[in-house]
C-alpha positions as CSV (number, residue, x, y, z in Angstrom):
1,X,-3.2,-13.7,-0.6
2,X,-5.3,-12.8,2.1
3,X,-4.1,-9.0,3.3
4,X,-4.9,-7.1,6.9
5,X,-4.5,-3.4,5.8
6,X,-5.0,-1.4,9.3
7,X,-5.7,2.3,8.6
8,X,-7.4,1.1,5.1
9,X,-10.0,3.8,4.9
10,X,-7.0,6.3,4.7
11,X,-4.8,8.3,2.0
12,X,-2.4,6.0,1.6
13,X,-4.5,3.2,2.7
14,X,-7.0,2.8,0.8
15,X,-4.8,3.1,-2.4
16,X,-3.3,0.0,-1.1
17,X,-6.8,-1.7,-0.3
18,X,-8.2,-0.6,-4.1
19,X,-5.0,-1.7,-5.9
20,X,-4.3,-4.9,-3.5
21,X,-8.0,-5.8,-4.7
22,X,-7.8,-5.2,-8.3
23,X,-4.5,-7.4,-8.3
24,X,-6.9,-10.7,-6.7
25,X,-6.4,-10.2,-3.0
26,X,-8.4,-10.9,-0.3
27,X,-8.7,-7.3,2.0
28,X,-9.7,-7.4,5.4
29,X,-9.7,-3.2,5.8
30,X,-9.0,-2.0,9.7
31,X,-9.8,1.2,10.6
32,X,-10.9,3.1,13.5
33,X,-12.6,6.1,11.2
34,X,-10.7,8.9,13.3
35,X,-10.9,12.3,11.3
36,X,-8.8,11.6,8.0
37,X,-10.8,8.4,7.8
38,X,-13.2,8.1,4.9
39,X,-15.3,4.9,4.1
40,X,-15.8,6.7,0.9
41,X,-12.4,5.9,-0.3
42,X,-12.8,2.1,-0.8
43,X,-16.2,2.4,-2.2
44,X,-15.4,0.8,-5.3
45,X,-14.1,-2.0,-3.6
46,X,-16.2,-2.3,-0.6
47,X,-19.2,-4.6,-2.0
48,X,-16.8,-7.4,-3.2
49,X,-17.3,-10.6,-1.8
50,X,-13.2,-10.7,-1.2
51,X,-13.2,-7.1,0.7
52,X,-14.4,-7.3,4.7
53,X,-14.5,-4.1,6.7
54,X,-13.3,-3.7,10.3
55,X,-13.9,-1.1,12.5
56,X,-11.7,-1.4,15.2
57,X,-8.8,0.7,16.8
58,X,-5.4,-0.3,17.3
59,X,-4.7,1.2,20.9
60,X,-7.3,-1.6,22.0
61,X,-5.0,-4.4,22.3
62,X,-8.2,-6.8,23.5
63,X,-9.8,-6.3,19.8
64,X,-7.6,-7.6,17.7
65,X,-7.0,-11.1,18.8
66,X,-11.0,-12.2,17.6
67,X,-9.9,-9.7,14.4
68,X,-7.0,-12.3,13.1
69,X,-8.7,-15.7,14.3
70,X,-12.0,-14.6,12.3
71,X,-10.2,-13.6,9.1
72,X,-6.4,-15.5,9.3
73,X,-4.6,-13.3,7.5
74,X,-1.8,-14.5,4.8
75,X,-0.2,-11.3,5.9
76,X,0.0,-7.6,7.5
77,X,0.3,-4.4,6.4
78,X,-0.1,-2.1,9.0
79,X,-0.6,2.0,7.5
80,X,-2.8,2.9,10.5
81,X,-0.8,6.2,11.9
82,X,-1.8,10.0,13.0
83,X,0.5,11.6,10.4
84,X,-0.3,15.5,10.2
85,X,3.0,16.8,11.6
86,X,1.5,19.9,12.6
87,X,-1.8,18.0,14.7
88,X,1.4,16.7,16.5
89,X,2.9,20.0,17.3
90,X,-0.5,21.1,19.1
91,X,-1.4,17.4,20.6
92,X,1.1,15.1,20.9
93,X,-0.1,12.6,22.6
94,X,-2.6,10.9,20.2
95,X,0.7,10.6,17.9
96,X,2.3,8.6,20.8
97,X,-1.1,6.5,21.4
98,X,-1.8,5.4,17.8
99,X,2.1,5.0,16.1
100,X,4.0,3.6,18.8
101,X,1.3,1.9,21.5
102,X,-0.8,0.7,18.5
103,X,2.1,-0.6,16.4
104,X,3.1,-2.4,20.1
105,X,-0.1,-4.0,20.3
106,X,0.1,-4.6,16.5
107,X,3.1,-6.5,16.8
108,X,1.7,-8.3,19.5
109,X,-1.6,-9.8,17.9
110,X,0.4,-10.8,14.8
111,X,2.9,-12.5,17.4
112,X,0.5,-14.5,19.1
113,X,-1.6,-15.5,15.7
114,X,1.5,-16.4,13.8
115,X,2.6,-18.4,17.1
116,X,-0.2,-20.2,17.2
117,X,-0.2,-21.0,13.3
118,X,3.1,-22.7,13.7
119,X,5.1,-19.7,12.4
120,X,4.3,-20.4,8.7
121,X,7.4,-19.4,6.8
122,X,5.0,-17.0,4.2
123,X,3.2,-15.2,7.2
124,X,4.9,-11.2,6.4
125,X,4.2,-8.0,8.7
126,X,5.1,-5.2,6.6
127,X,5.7,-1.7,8.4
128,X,4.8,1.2,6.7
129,X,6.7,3.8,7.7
130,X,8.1,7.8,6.6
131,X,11.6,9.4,5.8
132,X,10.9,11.8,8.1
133,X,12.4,9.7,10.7
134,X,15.8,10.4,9.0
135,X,15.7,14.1,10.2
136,X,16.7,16.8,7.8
137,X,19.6,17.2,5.3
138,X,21.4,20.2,4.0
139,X,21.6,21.1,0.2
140,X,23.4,17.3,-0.4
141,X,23.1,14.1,0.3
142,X,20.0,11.2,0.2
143,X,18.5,9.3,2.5
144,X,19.1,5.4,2.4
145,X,18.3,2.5,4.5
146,X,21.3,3.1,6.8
147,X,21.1,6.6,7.0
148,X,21.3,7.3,11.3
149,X,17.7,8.4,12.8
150,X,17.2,11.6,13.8
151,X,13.6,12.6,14.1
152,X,12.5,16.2,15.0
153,X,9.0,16.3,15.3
154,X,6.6,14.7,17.8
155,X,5.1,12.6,14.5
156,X,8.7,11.7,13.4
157,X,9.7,10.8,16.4
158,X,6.5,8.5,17.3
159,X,7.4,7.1,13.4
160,X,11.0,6.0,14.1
161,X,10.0,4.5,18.1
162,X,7.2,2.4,15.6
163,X,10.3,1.5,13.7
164,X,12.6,0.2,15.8
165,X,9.7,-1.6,17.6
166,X,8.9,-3.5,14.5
167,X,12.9,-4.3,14.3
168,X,12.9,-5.4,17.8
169,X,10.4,-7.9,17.0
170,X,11.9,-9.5,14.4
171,X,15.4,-10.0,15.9
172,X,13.8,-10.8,19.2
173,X,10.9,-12.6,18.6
174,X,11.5,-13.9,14.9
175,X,8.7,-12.4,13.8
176,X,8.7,-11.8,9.6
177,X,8.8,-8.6,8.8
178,X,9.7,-5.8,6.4
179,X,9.8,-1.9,6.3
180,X,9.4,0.6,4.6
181,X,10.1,4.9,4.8
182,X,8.4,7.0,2.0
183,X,8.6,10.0,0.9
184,X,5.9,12.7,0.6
185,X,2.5,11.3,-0.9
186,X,0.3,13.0,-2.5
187,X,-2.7,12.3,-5.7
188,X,-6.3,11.1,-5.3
189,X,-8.4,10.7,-1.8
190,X,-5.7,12.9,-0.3
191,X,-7.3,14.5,3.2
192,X,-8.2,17.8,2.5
193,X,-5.4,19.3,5.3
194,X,-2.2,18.5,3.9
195,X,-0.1,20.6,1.4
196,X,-1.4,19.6,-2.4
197,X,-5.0,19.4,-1.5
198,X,-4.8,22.7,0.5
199,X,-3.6,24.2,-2.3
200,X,-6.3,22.9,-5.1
201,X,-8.8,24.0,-2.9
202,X,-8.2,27.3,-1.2
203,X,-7.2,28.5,-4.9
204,X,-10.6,26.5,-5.9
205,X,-12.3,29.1,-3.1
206,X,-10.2,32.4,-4.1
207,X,-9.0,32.0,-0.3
208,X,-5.1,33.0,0.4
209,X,-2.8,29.8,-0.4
210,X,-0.4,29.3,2.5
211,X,3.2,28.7,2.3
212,X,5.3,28.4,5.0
213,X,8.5,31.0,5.3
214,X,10.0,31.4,2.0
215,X,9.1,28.3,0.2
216,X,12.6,26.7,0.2
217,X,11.9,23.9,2.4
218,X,12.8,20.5,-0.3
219,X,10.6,17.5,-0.3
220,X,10.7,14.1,-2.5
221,X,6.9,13.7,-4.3
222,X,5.2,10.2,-4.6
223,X,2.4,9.4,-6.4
224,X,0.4,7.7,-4.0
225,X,-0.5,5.3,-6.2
226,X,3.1,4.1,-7.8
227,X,3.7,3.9,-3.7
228,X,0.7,1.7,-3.3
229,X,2.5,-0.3,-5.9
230,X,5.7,-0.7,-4.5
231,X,4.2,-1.2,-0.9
232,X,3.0,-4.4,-2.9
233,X,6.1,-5.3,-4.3
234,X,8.0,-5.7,-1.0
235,X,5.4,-7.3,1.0
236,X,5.3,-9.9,-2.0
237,X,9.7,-10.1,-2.5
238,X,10.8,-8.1,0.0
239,X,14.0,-9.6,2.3
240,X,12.9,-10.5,5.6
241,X,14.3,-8.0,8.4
242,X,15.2,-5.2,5.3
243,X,14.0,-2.0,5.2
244,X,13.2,-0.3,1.8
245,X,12.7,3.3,1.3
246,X,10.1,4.6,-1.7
247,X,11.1,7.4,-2.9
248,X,9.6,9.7,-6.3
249,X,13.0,11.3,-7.4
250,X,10.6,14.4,-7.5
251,X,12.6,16.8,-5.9
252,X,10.8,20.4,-5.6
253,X,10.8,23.1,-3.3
254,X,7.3,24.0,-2.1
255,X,6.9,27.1,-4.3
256,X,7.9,25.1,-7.3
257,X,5.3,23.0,-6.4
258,X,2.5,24.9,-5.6
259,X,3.3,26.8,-8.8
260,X,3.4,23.9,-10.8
261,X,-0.4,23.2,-9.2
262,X,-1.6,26.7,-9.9
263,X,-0.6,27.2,-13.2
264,X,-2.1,23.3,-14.1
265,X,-5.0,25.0,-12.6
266,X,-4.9,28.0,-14.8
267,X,-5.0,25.8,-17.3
268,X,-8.2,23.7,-16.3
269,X,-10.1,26.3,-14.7
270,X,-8.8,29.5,-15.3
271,X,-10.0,32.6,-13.1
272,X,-11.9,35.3,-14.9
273,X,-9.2,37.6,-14.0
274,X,-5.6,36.8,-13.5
275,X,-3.8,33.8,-12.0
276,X,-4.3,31.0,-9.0
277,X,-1.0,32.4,-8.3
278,X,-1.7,35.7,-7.3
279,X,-3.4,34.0,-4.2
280,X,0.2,32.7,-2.8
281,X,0.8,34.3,0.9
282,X,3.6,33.5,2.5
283,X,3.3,32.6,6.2
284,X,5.1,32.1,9.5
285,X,7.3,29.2,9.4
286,X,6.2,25.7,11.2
287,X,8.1,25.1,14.5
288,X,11.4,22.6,13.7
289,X,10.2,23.0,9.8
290,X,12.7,20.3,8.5
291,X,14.5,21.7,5.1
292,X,15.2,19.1,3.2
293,X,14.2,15.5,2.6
294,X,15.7,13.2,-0.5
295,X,15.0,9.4,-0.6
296,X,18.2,7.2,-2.3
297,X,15.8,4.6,-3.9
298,X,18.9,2.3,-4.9
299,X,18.0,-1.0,-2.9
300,X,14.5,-0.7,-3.9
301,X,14.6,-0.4,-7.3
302,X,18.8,-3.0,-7.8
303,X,16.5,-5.9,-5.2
304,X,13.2,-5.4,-6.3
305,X,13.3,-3.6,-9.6
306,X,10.6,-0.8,-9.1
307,X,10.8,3.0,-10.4
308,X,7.8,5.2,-10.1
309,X,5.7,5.0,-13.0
310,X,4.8,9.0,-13.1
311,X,6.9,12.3,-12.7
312,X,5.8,14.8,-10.4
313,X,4.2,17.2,-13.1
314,X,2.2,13.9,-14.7
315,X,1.1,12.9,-11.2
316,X,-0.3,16.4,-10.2
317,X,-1.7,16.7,-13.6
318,X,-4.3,13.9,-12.7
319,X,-4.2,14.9,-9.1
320,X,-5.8,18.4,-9.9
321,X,-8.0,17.0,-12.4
322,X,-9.4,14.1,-9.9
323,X,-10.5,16.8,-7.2
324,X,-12.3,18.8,-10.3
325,X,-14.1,16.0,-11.0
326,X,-14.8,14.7,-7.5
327,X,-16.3,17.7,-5.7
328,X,-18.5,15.5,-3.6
329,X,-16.3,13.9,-2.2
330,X,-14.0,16.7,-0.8
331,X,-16.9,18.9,0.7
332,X,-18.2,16.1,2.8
333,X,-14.9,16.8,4.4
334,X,-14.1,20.1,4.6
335,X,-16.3,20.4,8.2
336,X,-14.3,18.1,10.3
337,X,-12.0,19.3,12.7
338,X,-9.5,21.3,12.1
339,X,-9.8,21.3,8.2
340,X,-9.2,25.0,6.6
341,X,-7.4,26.1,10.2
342,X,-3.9,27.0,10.6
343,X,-2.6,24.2,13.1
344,X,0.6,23.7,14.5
345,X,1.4,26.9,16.6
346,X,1.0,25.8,20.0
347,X,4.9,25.2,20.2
């Protein structure tokens, strides 16, 4: 098969493009290379004679067309997406741009190529999308598929506008497609701004390790490669027109698991004196900080037959252990923009 992966050169992304490769596909990788963008992270891939790079931007609707009749893709899977939720508290309006415009103009090059092809039966757009979108939950209850929308942030809500696009397209316009909402990624390649990696490396630097309020707030952890797996899964045998929502069932607060990284760190590298742990500070709260997210994996793994393959302590085992041994790569990094700031208090 013969894949489109926009965003390819990112997190999740490029775990797709590295595993989609070593499975036999065909990759044609789409990226713009905005600032979590990292050629770097396909390197292993990128001199195959089956892997073709590129760089173009999905708000330019005009550059896409010549992208599809070049490379006639067998399918789509569209990652591309400003995701940092607190980039989107202080500038919104690249979140709007990218998820919702870009998915529109997306949609609308895979329209007019599949059109054109006849609307082959096998053609698939697959949506890659977040359960943030779902909103928040109390001390109960899961998401699943038919759980109501209810975004709070300016990322979830550009997320769940990108979702009913791709919907809209479908029952309007007939056009194949699948989706689906994940919960919290993290392992290898991971941009050095989110949660894990901030973590690994301020402790790395004997800076103070950030958590927000008390620590309470629940997310589901995904190995981002068992979700590069599954991603596969439903764009191979997933129903037309479903959703399917990837879960870990990792549930931990974020103290639980930025102790759990610390003291894996104590272990690898321990300090000369004391613990990673005594570096914990505990910080002003994000604006509209969701509290809880859980993902109901039940249609996923009853349709499909897919569990995660790692538990959350297994996964940030090798996590810790890949940015020990990949130093390079992670400095390279560290001097883009915003990297190592606090952001997200413009609200």
């Amino acid at each position: 098969m013969k894949i489109l992966v926009t965003g390819g050169a990112g997190f999740i992304g490029s775990a797709v493009v590295r595993l989609a490769a070593s499975r036999g596909h065909e990759i044609v990788n789409c990226d713009a290379l905005t600032y979590a963008a990292c050629l770097d992270n396909v390197a292993e891939v990128s001199g195959s004679e089956s892997y073709a790079f590129e760089h173009v931007d999905i708000r330019d609707r005009a550059a896409l067309d010549p992208v599809f009749e070049r490379h006639k893709p067998d399918a789509v899977m569209h990652l591309a997406a400003e995701s940092h939720v607190d980039r989107s508290i202080d500038g919104p309006s690249d979140f709007i741009e990218t998820n919702i415009t870009g998915t529109f103009n997306m949609l609308e090059a895979a329209r007019s190529y599949w059109t054109k092809a006849g609307k082959p039966e096998t053609f698939r757009f697959h949506h890659i999308s977040t359960d943030e979108v779902y909103g928040s939950l109390g001390a109960e209850g899961m998401f699943t598929e038919e759980t109501p929308y209810d975004p709070r942030s300016p990322y979830s809500a550009s997320k769940a506008a990108s979702d009913h696009l791709v919907n809209a397209w479908h029952e309007t316009f007939g056009l194949p497609v699948v989706l689906t909402n994940c919960s919290n990624n993290y392992g290898p390649f991971h941009f050095p701004e989110k949660l894990v990696p901030v973590v690994i490396l301020n402790a790395l630097a004997g800076k103070d390790i950030p958590i927000y309020g008390k620590g309470d707030n629940i997310r589901d952890w995904l190995y981002v490669e068992d979700h590069a797996d599954a991603l596969l899964l439903v764009l191979e045998k997933g129903k037309l027109g479903h959703s399917y929502n990837i879960g870990g069932e990792n549930e931990r607060t974020n103290l639980q698991l930025v102790e759990t990284l610390l003291a894996i760190l104590d272990e690898k590298r321990p300090k000369a004196e004391g613990s990673y742990k005594d570096q914990i500070t505990f910080v002003a709260d994000r604006p509209g900080h969701d509290q809880r997210y859980a993902i109901d994996p039940t249609r996923i793994r009853e349709e499909l037959g897919w569990r995660p393959s790692v538990t959350v302590e297994e996964g940030l085992e090798k996590t810790v252990q890949w940015y020990l041994d990949n130093e390079t790569w992670w400095r390279a990094l560290q001097d883009r923009k915003g990297v190592g700031e606090r952001l997200g208090t413009k609200a």
